[in-house]
Structures are given as structure tokens and as C-alpha cells.
mmCIF file of the N, C-alpha and C atoms, coordinates in Angstrom:
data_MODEL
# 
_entry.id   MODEL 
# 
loop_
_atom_site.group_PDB 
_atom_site.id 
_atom_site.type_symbol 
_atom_site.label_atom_id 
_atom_site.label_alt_id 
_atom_site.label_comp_id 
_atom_site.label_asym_id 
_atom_site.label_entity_id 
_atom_site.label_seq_id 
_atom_site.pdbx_PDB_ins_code 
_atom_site.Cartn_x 
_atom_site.Cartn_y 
_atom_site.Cartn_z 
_atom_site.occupancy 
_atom_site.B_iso_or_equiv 
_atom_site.pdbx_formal_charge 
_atom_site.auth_seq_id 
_atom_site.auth_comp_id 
_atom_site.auth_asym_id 
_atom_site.auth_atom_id 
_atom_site.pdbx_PDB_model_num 
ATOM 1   N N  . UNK A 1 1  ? -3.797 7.042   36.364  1.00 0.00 ? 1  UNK A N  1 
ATOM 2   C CA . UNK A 1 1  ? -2.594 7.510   35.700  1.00 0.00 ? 1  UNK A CA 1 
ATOM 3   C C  . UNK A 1 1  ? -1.361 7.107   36.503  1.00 0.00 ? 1  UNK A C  1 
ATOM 4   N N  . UNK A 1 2  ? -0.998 6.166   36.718  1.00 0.00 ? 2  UNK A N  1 
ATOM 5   C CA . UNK A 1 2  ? -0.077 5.583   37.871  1.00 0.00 ? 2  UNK A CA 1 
ATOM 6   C C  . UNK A 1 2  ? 0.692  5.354   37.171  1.00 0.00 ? 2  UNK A C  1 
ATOM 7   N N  . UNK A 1 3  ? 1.330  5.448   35.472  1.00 0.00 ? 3  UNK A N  1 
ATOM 8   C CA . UNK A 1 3  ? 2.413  4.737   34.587  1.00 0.00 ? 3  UNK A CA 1 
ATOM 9   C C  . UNK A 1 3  ? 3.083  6.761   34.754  1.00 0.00 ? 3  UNK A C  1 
ATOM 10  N N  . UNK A 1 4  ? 1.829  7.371   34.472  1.00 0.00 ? 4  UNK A N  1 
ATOM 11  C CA . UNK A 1 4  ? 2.033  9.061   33.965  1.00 0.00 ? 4  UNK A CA 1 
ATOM 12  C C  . UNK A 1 4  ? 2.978  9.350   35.646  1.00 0.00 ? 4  UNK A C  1 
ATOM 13  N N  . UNK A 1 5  ? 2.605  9.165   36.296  1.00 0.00 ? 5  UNK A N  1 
ATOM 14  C CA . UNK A 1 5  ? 3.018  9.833   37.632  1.00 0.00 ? 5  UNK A CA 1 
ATOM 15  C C  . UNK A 1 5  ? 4.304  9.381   38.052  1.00 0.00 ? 5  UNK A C  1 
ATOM 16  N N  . UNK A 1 6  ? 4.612  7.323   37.853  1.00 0.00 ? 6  UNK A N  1 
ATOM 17  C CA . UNK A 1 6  ? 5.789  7.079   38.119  1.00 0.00 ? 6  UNK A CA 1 
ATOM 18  C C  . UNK A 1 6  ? 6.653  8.001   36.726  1.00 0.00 ? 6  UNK A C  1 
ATOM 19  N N  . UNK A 1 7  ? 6.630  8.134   35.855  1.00 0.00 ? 7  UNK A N  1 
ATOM 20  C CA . UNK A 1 7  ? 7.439  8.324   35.389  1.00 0.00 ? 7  UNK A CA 1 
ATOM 21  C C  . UNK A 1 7  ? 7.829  9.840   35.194  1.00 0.00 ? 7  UNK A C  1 
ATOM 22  N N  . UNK A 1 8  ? 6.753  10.847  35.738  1.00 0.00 ? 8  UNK A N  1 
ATOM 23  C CA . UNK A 1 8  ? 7.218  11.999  36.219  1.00 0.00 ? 8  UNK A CA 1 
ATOM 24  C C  . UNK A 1 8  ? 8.027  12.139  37.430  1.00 0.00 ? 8  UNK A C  1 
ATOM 25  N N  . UNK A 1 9  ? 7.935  10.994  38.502  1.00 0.00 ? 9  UNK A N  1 
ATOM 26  C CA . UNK A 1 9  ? 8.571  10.898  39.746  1.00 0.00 ? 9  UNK A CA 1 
ATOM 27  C C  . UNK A 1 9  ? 9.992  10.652  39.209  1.00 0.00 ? 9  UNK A C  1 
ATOM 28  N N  . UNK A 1 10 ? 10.249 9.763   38.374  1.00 0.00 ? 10 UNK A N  1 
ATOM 29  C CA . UNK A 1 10 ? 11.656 9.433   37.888  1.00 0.00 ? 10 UNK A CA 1 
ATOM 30  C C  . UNK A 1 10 ? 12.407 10.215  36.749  1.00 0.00 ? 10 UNK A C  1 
ATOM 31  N N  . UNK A 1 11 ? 11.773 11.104  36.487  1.00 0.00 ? 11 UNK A N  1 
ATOM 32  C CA . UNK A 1 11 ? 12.179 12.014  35.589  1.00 0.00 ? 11 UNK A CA 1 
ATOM 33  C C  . UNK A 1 11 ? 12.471 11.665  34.059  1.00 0.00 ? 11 UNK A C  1 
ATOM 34  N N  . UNK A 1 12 ? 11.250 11.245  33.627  1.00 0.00 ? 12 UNK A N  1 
ATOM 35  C CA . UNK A 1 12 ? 11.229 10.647  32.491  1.00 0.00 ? 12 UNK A CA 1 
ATOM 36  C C  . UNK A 1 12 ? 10.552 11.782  31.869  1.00 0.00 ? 12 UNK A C  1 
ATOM 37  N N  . UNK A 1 13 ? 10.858 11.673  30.212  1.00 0.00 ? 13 UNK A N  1 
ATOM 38  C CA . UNK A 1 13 ? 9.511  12.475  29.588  1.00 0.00 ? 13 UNK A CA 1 
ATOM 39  C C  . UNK A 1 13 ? 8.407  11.647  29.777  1.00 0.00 ? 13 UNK A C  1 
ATOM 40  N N  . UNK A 1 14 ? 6.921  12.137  28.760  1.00 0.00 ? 14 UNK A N  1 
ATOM 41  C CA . UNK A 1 14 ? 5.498  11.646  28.826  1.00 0.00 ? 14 UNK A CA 1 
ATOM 42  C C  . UNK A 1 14 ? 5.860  10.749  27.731  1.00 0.00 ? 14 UNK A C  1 
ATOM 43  N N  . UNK A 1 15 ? 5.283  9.666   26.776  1.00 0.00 ? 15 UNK A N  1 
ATOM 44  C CA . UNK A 1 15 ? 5.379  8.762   26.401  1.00 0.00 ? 15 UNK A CA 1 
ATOM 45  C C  . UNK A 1 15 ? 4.717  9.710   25.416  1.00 0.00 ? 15 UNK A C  1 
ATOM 46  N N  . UNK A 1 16 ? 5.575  9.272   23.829  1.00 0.00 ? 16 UNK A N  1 
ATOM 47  C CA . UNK A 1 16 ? 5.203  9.802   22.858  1.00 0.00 ? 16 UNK A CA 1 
ATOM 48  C C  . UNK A 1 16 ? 3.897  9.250   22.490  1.00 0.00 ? 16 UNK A C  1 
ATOM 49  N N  . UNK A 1 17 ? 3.042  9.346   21.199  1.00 0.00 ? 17 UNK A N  1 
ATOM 50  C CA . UNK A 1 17 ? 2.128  8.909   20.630  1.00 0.00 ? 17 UNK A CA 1 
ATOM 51  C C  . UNK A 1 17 ? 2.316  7.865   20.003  1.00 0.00 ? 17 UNK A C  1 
ATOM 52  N N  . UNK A 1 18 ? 1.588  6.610   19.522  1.00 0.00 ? 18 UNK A N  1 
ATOM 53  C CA . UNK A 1 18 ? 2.624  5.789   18.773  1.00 0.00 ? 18 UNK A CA 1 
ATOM 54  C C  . UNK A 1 18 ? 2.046  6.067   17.045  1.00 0.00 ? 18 UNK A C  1 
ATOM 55  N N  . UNK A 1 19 ? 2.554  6.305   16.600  1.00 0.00 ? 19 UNK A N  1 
ATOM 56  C CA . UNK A 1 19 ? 2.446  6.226   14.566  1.00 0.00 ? 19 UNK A CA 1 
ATOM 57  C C  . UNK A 1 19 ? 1.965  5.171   14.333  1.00 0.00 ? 19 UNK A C  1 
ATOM 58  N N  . UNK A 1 20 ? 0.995  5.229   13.491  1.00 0.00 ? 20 UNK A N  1 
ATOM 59  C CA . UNK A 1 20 ? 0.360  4.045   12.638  1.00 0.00 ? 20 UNK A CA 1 
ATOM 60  C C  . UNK A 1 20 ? 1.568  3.461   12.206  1.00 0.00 ? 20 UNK A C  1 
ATOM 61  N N  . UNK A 1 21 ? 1.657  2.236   11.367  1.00 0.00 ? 21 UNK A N  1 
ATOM 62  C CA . UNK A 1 21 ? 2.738  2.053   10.570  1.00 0.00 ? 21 UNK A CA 1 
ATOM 63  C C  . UNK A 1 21 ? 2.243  2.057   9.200   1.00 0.00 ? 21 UNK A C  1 
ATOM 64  N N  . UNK A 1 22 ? 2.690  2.859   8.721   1.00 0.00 ? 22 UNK A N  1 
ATOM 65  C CA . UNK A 1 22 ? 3.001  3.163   6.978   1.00 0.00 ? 22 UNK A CA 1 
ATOM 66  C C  . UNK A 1 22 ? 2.581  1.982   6.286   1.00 0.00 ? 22 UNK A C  1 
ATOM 67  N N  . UNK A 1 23 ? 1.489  2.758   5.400   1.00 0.00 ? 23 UNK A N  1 
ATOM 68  C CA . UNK A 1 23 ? 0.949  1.370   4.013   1.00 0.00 ? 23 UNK A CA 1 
ATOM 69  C C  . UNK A 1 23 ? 2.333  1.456   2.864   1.00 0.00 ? 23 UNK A C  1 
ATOM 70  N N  . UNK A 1 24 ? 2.139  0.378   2.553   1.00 0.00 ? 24 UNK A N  1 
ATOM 71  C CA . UNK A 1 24 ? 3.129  0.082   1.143   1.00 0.00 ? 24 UNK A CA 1 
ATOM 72  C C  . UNK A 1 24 ? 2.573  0.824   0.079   1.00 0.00 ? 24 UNK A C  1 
ATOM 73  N N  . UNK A 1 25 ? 3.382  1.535   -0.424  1.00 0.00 ? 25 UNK A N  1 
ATOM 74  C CA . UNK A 1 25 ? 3.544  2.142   -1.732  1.00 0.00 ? 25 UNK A CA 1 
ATOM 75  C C  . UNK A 1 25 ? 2.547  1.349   -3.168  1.00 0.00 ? 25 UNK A C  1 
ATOM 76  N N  . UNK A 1 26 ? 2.586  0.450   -3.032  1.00 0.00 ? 26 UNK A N  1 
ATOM 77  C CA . UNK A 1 26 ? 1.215  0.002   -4.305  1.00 0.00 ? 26 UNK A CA 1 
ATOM 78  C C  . UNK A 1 26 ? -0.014 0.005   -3.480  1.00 0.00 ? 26 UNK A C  1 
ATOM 79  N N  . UNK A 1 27 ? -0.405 -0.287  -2.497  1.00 0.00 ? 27 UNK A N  1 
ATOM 80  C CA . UNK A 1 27 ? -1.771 0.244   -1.654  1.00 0.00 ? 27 UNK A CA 1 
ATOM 81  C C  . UNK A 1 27 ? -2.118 1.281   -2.096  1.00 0.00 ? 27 UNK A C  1 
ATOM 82  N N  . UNK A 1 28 ? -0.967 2.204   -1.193  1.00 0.00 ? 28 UNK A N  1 
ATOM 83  C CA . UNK A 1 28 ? -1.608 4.196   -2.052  1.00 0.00 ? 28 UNK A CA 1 
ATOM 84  C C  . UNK A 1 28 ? -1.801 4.332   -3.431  1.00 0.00 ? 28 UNK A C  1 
ATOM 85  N N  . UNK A 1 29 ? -0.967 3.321   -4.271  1.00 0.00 ? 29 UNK A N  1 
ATOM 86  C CA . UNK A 1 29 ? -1.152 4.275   -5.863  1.00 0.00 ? 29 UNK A CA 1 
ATOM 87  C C  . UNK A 1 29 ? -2.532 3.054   -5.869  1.00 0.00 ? 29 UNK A C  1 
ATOM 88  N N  . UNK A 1 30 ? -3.061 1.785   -5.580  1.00 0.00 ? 30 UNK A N  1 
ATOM 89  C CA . UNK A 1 30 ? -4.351 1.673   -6.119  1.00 0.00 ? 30 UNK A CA 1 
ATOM 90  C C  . UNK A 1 30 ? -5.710 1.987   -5.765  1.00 0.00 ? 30 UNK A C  1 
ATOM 91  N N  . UNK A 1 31 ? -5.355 3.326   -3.893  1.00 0.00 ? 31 UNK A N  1 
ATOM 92  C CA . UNK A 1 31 ? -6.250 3.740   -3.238  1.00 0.00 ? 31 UNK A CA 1 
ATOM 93  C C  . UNK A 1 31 ? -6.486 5.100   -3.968  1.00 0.00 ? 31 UNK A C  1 
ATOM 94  N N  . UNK A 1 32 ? -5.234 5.574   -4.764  1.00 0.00 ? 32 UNK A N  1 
ATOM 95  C CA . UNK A 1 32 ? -5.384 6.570   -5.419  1.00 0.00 ? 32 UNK A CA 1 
ATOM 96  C C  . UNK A 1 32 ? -6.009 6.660   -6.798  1.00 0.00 ? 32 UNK A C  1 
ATOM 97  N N  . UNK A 1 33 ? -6.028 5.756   -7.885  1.00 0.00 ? 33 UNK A N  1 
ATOM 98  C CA . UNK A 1 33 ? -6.225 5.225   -8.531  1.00 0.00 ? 33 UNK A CA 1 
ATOM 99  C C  . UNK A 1 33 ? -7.143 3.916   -8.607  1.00 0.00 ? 33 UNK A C  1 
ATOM 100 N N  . UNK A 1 34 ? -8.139 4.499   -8.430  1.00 0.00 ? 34 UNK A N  1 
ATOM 101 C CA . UNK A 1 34 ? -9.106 2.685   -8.321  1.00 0.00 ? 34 UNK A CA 1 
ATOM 102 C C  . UNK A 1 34 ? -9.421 2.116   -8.941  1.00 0.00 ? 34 UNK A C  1 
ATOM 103 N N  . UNK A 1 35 ? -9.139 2.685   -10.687 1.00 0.00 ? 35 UNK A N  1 
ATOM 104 C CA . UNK A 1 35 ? -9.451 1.328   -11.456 1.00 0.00 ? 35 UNK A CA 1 
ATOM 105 C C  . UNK A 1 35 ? -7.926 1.125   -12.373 1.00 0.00 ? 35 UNK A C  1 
ATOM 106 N N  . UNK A 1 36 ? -7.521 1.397   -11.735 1.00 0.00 ? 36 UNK A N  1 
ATOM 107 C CA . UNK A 1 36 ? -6.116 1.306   -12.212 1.00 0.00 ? 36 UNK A CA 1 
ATOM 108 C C  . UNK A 1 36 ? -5.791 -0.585  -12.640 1.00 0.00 ? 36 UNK A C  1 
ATOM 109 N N  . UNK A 1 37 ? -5.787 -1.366  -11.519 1.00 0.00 ? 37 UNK A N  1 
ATOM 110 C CA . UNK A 1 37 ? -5.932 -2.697  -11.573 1.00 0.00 ? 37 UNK A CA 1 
ATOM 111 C C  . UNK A 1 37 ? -7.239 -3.225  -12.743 1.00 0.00 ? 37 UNK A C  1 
ATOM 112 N N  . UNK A 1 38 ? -8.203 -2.526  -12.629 1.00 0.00 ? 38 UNK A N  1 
ATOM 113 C CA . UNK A 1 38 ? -8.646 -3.295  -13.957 1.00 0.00 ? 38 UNK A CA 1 
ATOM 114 C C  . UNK A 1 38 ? -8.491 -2.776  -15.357 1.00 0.00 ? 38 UNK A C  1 
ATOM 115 N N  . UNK A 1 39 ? -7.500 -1.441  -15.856 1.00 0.00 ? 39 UNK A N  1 
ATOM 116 C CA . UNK A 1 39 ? -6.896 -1.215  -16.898 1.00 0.00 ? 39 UNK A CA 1 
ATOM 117 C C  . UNK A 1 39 ? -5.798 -2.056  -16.712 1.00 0.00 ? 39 UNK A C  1 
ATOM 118 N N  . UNK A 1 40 ? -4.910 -2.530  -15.797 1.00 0.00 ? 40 UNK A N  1 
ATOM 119 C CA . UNK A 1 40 ? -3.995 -2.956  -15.981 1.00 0.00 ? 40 UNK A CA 1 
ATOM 120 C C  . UNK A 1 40 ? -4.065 -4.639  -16.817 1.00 0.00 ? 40 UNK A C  1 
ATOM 121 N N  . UNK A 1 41 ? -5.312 -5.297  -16.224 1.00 0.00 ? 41 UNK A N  1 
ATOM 122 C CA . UNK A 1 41 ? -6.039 -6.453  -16.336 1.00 0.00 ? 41 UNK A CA 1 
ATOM 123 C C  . UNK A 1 41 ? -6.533 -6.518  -18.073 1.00 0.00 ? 41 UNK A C  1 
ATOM 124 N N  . UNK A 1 42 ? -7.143 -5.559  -18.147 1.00 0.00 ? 42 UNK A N  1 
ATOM 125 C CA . UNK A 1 42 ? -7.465 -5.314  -19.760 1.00 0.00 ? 42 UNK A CA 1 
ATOM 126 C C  . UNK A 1 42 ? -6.027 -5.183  -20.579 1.00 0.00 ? 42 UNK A C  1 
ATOM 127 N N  . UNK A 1 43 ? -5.132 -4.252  -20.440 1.00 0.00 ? 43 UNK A N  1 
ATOM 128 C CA . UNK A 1 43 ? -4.198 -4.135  -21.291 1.00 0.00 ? 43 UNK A CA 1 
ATOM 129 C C  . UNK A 1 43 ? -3.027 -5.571  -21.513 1.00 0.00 ? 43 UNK A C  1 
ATOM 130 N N  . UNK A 1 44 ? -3.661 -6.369  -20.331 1.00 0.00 ? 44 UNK A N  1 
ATOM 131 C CA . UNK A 1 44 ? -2.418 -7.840  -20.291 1.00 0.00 ? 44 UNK A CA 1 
ATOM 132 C C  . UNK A 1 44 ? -3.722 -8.686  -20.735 1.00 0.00 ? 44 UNK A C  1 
ATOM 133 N N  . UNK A 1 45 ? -4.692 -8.681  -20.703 1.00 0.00 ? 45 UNK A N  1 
ATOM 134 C CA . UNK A 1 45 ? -5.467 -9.420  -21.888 1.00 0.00 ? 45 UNK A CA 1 
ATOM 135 C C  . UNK A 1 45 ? -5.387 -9.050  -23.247 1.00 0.00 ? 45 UNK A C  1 
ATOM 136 N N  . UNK A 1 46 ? -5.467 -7.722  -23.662 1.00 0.00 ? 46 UNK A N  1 
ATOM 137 C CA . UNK A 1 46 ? -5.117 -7.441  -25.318 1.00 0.00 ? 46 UNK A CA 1 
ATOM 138 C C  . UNK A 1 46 ? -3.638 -7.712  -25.315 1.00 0.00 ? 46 UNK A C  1 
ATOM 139 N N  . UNK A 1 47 ? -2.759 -7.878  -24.779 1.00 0.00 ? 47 UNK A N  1 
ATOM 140 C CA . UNK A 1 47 ? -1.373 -7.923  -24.539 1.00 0.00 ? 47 UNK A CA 1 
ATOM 141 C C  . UNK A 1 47 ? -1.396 -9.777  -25.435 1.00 0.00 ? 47 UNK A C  1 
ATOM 142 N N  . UNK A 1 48 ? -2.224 -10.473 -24.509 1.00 0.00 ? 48 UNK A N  1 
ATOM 143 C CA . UNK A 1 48 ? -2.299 -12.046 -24.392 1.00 0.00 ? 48 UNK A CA 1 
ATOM 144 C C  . UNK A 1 48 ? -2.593 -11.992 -26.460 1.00 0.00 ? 48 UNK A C  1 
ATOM 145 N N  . UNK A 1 49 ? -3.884 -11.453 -26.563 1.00 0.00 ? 49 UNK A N  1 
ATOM 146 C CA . UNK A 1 49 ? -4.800 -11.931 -27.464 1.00 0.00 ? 49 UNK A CA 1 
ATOM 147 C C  . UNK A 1 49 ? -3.639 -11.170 -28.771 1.00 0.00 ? 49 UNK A C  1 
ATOM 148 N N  . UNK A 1 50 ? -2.816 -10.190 -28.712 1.00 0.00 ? 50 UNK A N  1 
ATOM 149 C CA . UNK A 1 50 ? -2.137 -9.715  -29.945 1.00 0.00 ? 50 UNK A CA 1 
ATOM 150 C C  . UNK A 1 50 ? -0.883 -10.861 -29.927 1.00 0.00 ? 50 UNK A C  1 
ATOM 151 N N  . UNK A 1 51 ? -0.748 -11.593 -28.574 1.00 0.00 ? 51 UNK A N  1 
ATOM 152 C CA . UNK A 1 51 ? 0.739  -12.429 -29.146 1.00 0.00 ? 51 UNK A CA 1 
ATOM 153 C C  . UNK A 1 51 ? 0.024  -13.695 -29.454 1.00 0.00 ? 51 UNK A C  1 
ATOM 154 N N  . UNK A 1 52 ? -1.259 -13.999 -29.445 1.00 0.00 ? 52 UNK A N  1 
ATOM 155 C CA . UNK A 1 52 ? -1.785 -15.407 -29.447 1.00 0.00 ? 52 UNK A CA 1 
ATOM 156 C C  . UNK A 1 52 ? -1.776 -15.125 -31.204 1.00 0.00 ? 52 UNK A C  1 
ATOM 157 N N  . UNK A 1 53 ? -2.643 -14.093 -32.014 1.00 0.00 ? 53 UNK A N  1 
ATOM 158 C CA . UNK A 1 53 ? -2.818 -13.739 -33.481 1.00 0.00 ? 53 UNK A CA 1 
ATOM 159 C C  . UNK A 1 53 ? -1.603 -13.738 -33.950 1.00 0.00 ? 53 UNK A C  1 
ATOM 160 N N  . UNK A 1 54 ? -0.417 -13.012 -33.263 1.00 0.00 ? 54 UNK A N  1 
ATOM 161 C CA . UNK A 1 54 ? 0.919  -13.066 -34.015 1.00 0.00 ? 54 UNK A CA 1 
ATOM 162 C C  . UNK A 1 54 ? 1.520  -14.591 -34.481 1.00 0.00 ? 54 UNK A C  1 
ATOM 163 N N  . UNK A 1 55 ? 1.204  -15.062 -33.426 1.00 0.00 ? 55 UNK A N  1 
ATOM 164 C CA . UNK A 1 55 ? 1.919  -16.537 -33.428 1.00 0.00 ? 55 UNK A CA 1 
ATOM 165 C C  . UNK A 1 55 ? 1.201  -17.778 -34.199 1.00 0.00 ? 55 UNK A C  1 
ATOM 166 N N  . UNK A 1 56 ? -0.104 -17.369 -34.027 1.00 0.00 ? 56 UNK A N  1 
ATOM 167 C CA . UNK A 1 56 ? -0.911 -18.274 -35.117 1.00 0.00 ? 56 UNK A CA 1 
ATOM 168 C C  . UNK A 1 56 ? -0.854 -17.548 -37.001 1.00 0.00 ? 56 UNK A C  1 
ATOM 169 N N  . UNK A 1 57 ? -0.042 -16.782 -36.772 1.00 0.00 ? 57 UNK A N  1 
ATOM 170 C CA . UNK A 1 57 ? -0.122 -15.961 -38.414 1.00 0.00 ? 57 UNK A CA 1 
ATOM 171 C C  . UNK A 1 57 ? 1.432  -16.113 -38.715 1.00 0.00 ? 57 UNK A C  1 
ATOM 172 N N  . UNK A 1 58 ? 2.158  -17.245 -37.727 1.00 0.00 ? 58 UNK A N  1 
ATOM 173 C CA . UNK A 1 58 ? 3.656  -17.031 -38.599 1.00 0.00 ? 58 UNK A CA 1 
ATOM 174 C C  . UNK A 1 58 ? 3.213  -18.176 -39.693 1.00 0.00 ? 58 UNK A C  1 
# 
């Protein structure tokens, strides 16, 4: 402990803990949600297949 001791000798505080660093905000909602990405995947395929019928029926 020779970092702990100099820096009690010099009158330092103890060295905080260090924090993970923070996941991004779409990580959590698809760790929260796990099939979220493959409803999303399905609804932009029926998405695809209703503008492909529209456009072949003008």
C-alpha cells in the first residue's frame, strides 16, 4: 500500500472508486426488451411488402 500511505503522508483524501462508464440508451431499451429488434425487423418488412402492392396497383 505505498500509493495509500504516500498520500495519507501528504494529506490527500483515499482515491475514490472508479464508475463503470454508462451503456448507451438503445443497449438498455434492447437489454430490456429482447425481441424488440425482431418486431422492429418484421414491421419494416410488412412496411416494405404494403408499399411494394401499393405501387404495383397504381
Amino acid at each position: 500500500m505505498g500509493e495509500a500511505k504516500r498520500r495519507k503522508e501528504n494529506g490527500l483524501p483515499p482515491k475514490s472508486p472508479k464508475k463503470p462508464a454508462s451503456k448507451a440508451a438503445p443497449n438498455n431499451l434492447f437489454i430490456k426488451y429482447p425481441r424488440l429488434p425482431y418486431l422492429l425487423v418484421v414491421l419494416g418488412v410488412l412496411y416494405l411488402i404494403f408499399d411494394l402492392v401499393k405501387y404495383y396497383n397504381r
